[in-house]
N, C-alpha and C positions, 0 to 999 in steps of 0.2 A: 236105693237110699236107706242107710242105718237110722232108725228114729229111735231117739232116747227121751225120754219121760222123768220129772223128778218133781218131787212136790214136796215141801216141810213142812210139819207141822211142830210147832215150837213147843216143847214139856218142860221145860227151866229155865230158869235168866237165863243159861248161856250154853242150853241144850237142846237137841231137836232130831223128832226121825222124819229120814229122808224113806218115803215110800219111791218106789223104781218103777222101769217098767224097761223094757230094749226086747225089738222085735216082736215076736207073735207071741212067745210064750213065756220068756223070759221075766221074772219080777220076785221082788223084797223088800226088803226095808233095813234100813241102814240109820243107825243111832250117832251122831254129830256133838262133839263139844267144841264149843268156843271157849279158849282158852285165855276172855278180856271181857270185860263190859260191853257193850254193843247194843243196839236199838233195832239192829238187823240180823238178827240169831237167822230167820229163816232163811234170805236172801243166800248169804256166808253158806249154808247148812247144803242147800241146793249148789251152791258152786263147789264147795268140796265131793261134794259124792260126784258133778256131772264130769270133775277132773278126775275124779277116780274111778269111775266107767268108763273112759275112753282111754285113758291114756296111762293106769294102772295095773288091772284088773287084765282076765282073759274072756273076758267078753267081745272086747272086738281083736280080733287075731287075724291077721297078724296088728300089732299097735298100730294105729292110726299115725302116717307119718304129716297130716296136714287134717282140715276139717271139712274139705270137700267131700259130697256125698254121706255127710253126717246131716240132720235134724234135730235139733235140742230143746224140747218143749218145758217147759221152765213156770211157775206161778208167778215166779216175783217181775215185776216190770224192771226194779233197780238192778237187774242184769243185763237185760236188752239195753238199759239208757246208759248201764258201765261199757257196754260193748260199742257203743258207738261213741264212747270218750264223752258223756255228758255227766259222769257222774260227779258228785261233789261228795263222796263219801270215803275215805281214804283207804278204810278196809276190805272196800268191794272192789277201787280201783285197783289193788294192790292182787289182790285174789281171783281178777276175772280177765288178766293179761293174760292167761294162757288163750283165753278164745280168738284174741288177736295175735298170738303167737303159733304157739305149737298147734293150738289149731283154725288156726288163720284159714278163712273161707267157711269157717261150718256155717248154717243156715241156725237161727233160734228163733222161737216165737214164746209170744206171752200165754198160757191158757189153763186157768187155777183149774176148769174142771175136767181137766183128762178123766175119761173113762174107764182107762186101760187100767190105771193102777190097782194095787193092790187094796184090802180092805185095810183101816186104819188102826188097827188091831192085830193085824199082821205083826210078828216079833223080831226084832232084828237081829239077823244074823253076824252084825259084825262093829264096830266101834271103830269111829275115825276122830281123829282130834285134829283140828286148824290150824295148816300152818302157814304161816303169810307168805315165806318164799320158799314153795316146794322147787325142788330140781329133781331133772334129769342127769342120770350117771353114767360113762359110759366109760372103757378100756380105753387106754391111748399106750403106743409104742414108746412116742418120747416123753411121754409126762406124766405117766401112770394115771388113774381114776382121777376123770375131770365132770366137777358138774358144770351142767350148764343150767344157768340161771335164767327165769323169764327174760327179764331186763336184757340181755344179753344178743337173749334170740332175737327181742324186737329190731335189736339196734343190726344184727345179721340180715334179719329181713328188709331194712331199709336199704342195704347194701348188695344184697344178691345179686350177679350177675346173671343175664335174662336166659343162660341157658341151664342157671338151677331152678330156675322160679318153677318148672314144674312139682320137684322135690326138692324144697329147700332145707327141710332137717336134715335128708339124707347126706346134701352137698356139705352141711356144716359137720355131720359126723367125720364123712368121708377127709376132710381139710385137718379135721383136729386128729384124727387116728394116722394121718400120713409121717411118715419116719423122717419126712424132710422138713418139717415144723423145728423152728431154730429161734429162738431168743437173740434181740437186736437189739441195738443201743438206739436210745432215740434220747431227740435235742431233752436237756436239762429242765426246760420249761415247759416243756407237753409231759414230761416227768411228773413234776409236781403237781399239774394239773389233773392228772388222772389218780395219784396220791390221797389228795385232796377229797376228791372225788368218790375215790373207792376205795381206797386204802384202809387197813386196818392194822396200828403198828409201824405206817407207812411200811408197809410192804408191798408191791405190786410188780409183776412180771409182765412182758409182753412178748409177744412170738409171732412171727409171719411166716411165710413160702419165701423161696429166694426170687420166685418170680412171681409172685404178687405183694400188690400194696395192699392187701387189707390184714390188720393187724387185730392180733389177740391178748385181751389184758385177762391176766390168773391174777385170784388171791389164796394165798396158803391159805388152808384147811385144817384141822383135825384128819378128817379122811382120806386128803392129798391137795388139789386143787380147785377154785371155782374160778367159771372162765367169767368176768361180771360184765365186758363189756367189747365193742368189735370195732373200730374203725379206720379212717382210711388215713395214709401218709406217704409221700414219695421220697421220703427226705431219709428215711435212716438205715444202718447197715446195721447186717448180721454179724452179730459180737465174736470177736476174733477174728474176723475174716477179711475185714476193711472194703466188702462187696454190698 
């Protein structure tokens, strides 16, 4: 079991260091800006850093492709209660999807007085600033750097097929990096809909397997593309091929 430690303590309206801790020997401290108003500097402060040790950093190596056999002990409760969907606070909803995404399965508990940590005085080595929708970026053959967006993942996890549910990142890199991902026509009014939706500019692309129904919507990017959303349809064919 990887057990991870993080505790805020809040130094400005909308700034806080994150004291650490991972494993036996491992610990620091990490300086946190909120980039908005907020009544929950700590809570935010602790999700940013516990997304940045597992799923940034080279602390756990290889990356954690899911969050079983992880432990994330945390002070703020308004994590535990975002992570079981009870929260009513928009920015921790918004920022605490990854522990039912990407790292869907990790174990968390509540406990402000870890012992392990660091002294509070401890100086930080390093500056992170909050971002509400961090992604993941990966190479792809047909569609060059694609991020994948929480939102995205959630909606891939709803859909996984039970022989990826072991490694479900892995299956979705694996689906989005294949050379045979093709851009399809789909009906006029699931168009719109996804438009609507996600669009920005109404711009929106979708792409599937030729032998699967589970579809991919990209939005143009600065950087290339983001994949925002994942689901399912029997009804459309691969553009130009009338298949």
């Amino acid at each position: 079991m990887n057990i991870v430690n993080v505790k805020a303590i809040q130094d400005g309206e909308r700034s806080a260091k994150v004291l650490w801790h991972i494993g036996k020997e491992k610990n620091g401290a990490i300086d946190v800006v909120i980039p908005f108003e907020t009544s929950n500097v700590e809570a935010l402060a602790e999700l940013a850093v516990l997304r940045y040790l597992t799923l940034e950093s080279d602390f756990f190596s290889p990356t954690p492709r899911s969050g079983h056999g992880i432990l994330a002990v945390v002070s703020k409760g308004a994590i535990k209660k975002a992570q079981k969907g009870k929260s009513q606070i928009p920015s921790i909803q918004k920022y605490s999807r990854f522990l039912n995404g990407r790292l869907q399965g990790i174990e968390l508990k509540v406990n402000p007085k870890v012992k392990l940590l660091p002294a509070e005085d401890t100086p930080a080595s390093m500056r992170l600033e909050l971002k509400l929708e961090p992604h993941d970026t990966i190479e792809t053959p047909a569609l060059g750097p694609v991020q994948i967006t929480d939102h995205a993942y959630e909606r891939w996890l709803e859909r996984v097929q039970e022989r990826s549910q072991e490694r479900p990142y892995d299956s979705l890199v694996k689906r989005l990096q294949s050379k045979d991902l093709s851009p399809v026509v789909i009906p006029e009014k699931t168009l719109k809909h996804k438009i609507r939706k996600y669009g920005e500019g109404n711009v929106i692309s979708v792409y599937r397997h030729p032998t699967e129904p589970i579809h991919y919507g990209f939005l143009k990017t600065p950087g290339g593309l983001a994949l925002v959303t994942v689901f399912v349809r029997n009804d459309t064919l691969i553009a130009g091929t009338g298949a």
